[in-house]
Backbone as JSON Lines, residues from 0, in Angstrom:
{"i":0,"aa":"X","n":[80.98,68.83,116.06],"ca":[80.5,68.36,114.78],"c":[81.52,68.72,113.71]}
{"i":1,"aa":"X","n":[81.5,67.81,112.57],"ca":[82.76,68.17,111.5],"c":[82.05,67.91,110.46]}
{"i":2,"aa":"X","n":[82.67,68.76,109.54],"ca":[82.01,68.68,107.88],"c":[83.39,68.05,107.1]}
{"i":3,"aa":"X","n":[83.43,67.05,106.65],"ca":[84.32,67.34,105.6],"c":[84.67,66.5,104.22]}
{"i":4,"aa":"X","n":[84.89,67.47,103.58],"ca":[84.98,66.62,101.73],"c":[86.23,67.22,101.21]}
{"i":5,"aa":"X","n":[86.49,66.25,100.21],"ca":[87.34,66.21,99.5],"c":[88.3,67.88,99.24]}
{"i":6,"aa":"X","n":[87.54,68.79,99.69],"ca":[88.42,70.27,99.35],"c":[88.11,70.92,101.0]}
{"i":7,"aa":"X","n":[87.79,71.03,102.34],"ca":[87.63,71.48,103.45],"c":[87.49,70.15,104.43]}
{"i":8,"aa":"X","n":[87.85,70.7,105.85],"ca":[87.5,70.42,106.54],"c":[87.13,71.54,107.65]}
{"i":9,"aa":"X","n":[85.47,71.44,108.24],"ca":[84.91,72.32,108.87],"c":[84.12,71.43,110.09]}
{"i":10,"aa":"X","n":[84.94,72.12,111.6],"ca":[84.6,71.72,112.85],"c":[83.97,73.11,113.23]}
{"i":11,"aa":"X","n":[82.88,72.27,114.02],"ca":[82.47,73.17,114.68],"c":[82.34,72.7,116.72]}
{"i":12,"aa":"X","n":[82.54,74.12,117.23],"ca":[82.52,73.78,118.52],"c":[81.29,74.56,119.4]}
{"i":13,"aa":"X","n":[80.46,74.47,120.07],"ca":[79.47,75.2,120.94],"c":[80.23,75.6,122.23]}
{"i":14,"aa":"X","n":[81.2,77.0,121.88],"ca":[81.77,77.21,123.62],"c":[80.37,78.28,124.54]}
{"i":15,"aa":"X","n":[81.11,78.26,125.52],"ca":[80.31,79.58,126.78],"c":[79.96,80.96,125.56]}
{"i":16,"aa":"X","n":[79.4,81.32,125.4],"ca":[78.46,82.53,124.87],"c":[78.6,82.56,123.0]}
{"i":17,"aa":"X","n":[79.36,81.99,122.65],"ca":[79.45,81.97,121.23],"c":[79.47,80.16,120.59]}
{"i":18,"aa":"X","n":[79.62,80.64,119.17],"ca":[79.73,79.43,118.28],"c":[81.41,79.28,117.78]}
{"i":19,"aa":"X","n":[82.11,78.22,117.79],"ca":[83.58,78.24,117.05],"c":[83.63,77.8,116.13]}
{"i":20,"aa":"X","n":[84.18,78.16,114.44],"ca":[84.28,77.41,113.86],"c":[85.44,77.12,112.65]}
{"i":21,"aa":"X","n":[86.21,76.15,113.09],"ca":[87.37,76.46,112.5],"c":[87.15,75.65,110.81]}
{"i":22,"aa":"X","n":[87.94,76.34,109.96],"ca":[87.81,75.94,108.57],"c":[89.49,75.27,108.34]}
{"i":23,"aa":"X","n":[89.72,74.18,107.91],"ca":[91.41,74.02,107.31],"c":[90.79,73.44,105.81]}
{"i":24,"aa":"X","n":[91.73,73.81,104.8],"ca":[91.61,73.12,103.45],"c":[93.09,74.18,103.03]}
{"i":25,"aa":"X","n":[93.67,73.03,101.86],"ca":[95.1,73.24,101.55],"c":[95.1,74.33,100.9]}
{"i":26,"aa":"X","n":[93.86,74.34,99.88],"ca":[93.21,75.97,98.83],"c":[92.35,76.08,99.15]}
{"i":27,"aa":"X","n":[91.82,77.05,97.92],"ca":[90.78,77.96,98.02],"c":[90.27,78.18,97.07]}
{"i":28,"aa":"X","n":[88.59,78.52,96.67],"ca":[88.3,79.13,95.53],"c":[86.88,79.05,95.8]}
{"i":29,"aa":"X","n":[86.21,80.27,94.91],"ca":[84.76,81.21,95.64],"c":[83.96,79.92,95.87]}
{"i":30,"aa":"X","n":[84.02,79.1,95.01],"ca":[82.99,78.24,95.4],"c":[82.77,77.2,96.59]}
{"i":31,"aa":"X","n":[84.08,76.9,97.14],"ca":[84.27,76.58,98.48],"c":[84.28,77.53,99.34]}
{"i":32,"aa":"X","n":[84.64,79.0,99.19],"ca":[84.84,79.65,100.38],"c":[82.91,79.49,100.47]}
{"i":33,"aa":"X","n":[82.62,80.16,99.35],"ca":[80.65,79.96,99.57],"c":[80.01,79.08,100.54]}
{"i":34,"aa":"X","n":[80.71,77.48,99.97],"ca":[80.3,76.79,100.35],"c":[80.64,76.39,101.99]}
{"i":35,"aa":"X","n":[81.19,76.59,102.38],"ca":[81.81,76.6,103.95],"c":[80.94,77.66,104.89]}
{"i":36,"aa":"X","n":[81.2,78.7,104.23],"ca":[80.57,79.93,105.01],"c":[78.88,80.08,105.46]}
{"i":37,"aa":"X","n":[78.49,79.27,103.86],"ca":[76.89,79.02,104.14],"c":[77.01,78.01,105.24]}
{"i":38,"aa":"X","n":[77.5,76.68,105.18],"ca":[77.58,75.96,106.33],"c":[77.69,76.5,107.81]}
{"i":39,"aa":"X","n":[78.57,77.65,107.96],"ca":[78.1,78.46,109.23],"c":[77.5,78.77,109.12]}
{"i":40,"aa":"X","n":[76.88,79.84,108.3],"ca":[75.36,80.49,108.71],"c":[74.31,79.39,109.12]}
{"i":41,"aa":"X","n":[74.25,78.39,108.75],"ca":[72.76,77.25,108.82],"c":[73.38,76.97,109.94]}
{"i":42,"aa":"X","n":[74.64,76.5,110.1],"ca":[75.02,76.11,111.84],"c":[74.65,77.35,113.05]}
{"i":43,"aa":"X","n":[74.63,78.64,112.24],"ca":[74.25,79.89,113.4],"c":[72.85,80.11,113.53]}
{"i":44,"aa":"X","n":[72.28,79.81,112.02],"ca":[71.06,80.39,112.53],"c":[69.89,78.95,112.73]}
{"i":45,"aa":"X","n":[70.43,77.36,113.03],"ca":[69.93,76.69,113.51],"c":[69.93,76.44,115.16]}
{"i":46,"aa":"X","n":[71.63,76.73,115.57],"ca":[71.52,77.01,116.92],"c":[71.42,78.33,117.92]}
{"i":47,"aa":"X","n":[71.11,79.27,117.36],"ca":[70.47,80.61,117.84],"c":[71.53,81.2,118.02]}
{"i":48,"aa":"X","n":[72.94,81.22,117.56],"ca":[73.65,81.74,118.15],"c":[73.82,83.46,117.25]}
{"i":49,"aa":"X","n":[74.43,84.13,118.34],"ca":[74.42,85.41,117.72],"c":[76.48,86.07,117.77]}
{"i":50,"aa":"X","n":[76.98,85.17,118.02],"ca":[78.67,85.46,118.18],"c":[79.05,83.87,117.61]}
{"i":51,"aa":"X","n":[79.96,84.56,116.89],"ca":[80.39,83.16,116.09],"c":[82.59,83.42,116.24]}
{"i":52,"aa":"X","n":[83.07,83.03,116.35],"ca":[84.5,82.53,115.77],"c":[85.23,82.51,114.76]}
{"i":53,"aa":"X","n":[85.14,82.74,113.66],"ca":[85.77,82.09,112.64],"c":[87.47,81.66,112.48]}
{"i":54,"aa":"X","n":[87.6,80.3,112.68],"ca":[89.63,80.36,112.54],"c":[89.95,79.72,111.27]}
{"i":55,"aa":"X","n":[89.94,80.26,110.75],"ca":[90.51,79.93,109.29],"c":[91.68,80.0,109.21]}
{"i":56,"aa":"X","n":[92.14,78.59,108.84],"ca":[93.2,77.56,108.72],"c":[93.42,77.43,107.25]}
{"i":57,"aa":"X","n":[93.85,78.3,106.26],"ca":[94.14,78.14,104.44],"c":[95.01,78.82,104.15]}
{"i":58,"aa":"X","n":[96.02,78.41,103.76],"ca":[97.07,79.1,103.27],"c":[97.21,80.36,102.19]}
{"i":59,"aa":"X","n":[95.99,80.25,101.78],"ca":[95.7,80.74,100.58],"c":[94.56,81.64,100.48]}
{"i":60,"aa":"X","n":[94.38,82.57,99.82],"ca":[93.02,83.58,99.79],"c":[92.66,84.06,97.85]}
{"i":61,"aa":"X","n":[91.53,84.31,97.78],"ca":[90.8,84.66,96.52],"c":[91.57,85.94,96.17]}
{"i":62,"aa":"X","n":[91.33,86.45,95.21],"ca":[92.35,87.45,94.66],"c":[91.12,88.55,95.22]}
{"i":63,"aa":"X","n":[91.63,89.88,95.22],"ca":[91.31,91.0,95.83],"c":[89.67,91.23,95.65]}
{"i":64,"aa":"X","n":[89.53,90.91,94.3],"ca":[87.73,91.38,93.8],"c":[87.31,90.01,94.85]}
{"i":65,"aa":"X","n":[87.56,89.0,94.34],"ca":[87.05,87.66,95.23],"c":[86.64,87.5,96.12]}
{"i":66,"aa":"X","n":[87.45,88.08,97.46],"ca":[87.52,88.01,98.55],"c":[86.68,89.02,99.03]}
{"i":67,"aa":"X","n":[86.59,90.22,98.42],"ca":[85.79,91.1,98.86],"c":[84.21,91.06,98.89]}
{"i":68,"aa":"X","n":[83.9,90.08,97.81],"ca":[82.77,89.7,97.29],"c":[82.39,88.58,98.16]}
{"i":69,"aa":"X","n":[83.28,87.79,98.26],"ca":[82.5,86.36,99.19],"c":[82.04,87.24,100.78]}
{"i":70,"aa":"X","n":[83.16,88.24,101.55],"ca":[83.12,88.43,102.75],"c":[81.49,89.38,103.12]}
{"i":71,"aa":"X","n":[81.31,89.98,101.72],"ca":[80.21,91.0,101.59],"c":[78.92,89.95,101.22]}
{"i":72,"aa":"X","n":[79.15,89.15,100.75],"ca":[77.7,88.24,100.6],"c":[77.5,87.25,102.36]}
{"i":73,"aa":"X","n":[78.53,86.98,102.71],"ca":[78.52,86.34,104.15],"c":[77.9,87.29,105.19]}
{"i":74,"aa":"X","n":[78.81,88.77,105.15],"ca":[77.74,89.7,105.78],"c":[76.19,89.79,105.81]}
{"i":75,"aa":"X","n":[75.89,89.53,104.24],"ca":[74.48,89.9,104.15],"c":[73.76,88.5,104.82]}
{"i":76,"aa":"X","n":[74.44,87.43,104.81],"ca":[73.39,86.25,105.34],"c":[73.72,86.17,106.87]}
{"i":77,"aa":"X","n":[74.62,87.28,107.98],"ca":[74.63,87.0,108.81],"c":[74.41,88.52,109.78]}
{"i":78,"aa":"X","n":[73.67,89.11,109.45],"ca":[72.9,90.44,109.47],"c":[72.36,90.04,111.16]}
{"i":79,"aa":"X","n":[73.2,90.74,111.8],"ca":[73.05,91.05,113.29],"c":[73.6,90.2,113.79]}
{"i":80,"aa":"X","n":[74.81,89.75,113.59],"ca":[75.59,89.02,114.37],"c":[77.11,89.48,114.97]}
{"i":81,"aa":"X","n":[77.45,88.93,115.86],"ca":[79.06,89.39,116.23],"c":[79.83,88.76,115.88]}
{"i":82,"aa":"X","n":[81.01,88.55,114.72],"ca":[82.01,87.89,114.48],"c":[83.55,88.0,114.73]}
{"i":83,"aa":"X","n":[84.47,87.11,115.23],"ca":[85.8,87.32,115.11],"c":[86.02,86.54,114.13]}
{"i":84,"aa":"X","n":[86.87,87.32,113.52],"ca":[87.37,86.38,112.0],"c":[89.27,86.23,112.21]}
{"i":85,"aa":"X","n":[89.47,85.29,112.62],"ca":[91.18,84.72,112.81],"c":[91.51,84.11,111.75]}
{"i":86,"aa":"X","n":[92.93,84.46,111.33],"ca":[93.69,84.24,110.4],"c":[94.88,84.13,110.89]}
{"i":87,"aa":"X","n":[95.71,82.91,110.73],"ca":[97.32,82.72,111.5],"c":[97.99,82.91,110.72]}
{"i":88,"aa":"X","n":[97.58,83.07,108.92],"ca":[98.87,83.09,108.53],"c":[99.41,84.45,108.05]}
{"i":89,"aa":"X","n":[99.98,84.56,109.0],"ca":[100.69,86.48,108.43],"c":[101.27,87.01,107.25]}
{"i":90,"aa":"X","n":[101.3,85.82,106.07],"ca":[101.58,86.39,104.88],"c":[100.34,86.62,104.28]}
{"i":91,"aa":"X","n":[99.39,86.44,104.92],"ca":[97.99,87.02,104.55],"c":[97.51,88.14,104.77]}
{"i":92,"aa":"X","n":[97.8,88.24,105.95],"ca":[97.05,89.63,106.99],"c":[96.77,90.63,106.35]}
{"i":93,"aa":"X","n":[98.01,91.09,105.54],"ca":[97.32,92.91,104.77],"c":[96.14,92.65,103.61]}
{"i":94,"aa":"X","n":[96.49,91.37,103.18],"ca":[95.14,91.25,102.13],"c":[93.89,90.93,103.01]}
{"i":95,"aa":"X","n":[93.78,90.61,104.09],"ca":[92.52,90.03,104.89],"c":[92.25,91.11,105.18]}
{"i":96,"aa":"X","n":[93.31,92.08,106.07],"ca":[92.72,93.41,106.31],"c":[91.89,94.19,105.44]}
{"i":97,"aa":"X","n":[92.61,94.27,104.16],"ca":[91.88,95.27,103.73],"c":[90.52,95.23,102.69]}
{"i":98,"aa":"X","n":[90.58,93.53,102.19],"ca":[89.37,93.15,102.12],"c":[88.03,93.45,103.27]}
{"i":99,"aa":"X","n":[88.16,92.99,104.48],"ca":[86.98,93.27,105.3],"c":[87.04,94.77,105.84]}
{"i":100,"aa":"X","n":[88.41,95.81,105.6],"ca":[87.99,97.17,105.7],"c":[87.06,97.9,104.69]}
{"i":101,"aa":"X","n":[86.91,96.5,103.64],"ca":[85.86,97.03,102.52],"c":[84.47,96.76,101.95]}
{"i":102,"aa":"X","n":[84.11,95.99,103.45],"ca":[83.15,95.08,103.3],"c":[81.75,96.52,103.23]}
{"i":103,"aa":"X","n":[80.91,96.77,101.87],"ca":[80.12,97.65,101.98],"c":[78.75,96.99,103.11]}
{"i":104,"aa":"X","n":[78.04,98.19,103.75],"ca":[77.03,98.18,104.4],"c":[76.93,97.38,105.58]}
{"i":105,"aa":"X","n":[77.54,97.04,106.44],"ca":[78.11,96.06,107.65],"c":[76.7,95.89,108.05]}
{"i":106,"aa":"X","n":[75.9,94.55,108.47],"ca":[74.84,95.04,109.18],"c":[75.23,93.62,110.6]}
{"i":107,"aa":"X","n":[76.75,93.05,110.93],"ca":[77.18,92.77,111.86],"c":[78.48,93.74,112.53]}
{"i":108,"aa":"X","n":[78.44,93.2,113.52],"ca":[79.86,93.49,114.18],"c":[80.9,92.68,113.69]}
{"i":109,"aa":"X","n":[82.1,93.03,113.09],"ca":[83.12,92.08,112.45],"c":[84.76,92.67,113.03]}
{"i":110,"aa":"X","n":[85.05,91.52,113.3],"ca":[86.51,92.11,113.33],"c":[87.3,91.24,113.31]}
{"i":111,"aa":"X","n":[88.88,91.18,112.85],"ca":[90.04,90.74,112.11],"c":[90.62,90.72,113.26]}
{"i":112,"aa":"X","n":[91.61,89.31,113.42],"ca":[92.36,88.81,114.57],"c":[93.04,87.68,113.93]}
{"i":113,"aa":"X","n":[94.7,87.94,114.79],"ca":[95.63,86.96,114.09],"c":[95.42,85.87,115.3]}
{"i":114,"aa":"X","n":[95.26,85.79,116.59],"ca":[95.08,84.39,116.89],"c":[93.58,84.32,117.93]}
{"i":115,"aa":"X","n":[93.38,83.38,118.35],"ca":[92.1,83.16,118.78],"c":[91.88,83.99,119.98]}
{"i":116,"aa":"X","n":[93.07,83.85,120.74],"ca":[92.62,84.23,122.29],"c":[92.42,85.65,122.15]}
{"i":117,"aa":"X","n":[92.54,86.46,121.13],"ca":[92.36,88.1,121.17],"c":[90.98,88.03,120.69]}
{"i":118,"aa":"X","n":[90.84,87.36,119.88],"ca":[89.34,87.03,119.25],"c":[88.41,86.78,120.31]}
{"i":119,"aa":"X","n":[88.72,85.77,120.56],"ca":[87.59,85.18,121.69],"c":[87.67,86.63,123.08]}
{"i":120,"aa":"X","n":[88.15,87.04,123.49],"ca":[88.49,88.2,124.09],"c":[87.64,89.26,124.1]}
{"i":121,"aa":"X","n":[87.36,89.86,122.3],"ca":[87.21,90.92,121.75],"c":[85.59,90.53,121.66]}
{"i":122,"aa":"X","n":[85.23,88.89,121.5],"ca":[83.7,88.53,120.56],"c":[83.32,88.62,122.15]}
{"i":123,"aa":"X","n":[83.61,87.6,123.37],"ca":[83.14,87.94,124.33],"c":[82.88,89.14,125.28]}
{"i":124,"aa":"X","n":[83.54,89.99,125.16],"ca":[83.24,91.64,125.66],"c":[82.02,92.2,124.57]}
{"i":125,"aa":"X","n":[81.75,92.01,123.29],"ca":[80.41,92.88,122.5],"c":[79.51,92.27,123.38]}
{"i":126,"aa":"X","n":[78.51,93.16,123.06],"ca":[76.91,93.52,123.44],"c":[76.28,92.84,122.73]}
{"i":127,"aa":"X","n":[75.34,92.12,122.67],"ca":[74.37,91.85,120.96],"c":[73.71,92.84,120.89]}
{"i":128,"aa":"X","n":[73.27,93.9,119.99],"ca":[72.92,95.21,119.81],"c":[71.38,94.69,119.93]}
{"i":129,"aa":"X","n":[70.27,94.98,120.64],"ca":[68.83,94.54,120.21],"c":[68.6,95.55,118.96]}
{"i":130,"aa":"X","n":[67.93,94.51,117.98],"ca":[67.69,95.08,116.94],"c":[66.3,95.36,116.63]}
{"i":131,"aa":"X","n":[65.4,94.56,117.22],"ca":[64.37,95.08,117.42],"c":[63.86,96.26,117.89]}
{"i":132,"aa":"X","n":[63.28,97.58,116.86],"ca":[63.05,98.89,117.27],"c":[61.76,99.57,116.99]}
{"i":133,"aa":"X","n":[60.86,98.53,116.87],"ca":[59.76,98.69,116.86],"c":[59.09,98.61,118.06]}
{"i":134,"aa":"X","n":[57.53,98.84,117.8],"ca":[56.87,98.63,119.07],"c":[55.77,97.47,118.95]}
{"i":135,"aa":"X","n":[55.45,96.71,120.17],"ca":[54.43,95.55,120.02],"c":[52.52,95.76,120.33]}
């Protein structure tokens, strides 16, 4: 399935145990990154999935407060999930890093990867943590 308008294009793929979903658009800015990211969540939490992909394909990233803010509101709408988050372009990497080393209150598994196959690697080896800790 593909999303796309005038500022993104967003595919999505259903592989063996997870969701893929790659993002390309030439820029960037909060209101598209928003807008993309909610589009995964409704794609995750319509097809049950609990491991998702992310390959983000943008040359470009939100300035430091920005980025930290979009990655921390995505957390909160994807609360018990496993994510790889890929990024190819290496003049990015130390700002990607250290944005999601600052993501407050994690309530997924997240982790930072420059190409897919370490990703897909890293998302397929987690556990889904049962979060259910109550009793019935």
């Amino acid at each position: 399935m593909e999303i796309a308008n005038s500022n993104y294009k967003l595919t999505f793929e259903v592989r063996p145990g997870y969701l893929y979903a790659r993002i390309e658009a030439p820029a960037i800015d909060r209101e598209t990154s928003l807008e993309y990211l909610t589009q995964i969540a409704l794609k995750c939490g319509s097809l049950r999935m609990k491991k998702l992909l992310i390959d983000r394909d943008i040359p470009a990233i939100l300035d430091d407060a920005g980025l930290t803010s979009v990655l921390a509101d995505y957390v909160r709408l994807s609360s018990g999930m496993t994510i790889a988050f890929v990024n190819q372009h290496a003049d990015l990497d130390i700002a990607m890093q250290n944005a999601i080393r600052t993501i407050p209150g994690r309530a997924v598994q997240f982790n930072y990867f420059t190409d897919v196959k370490a990703a897909e690697d890293w998302l397929l080896a987690q556990s889904i943590p049962d979060l259910f800790t109550g009793s019935i």
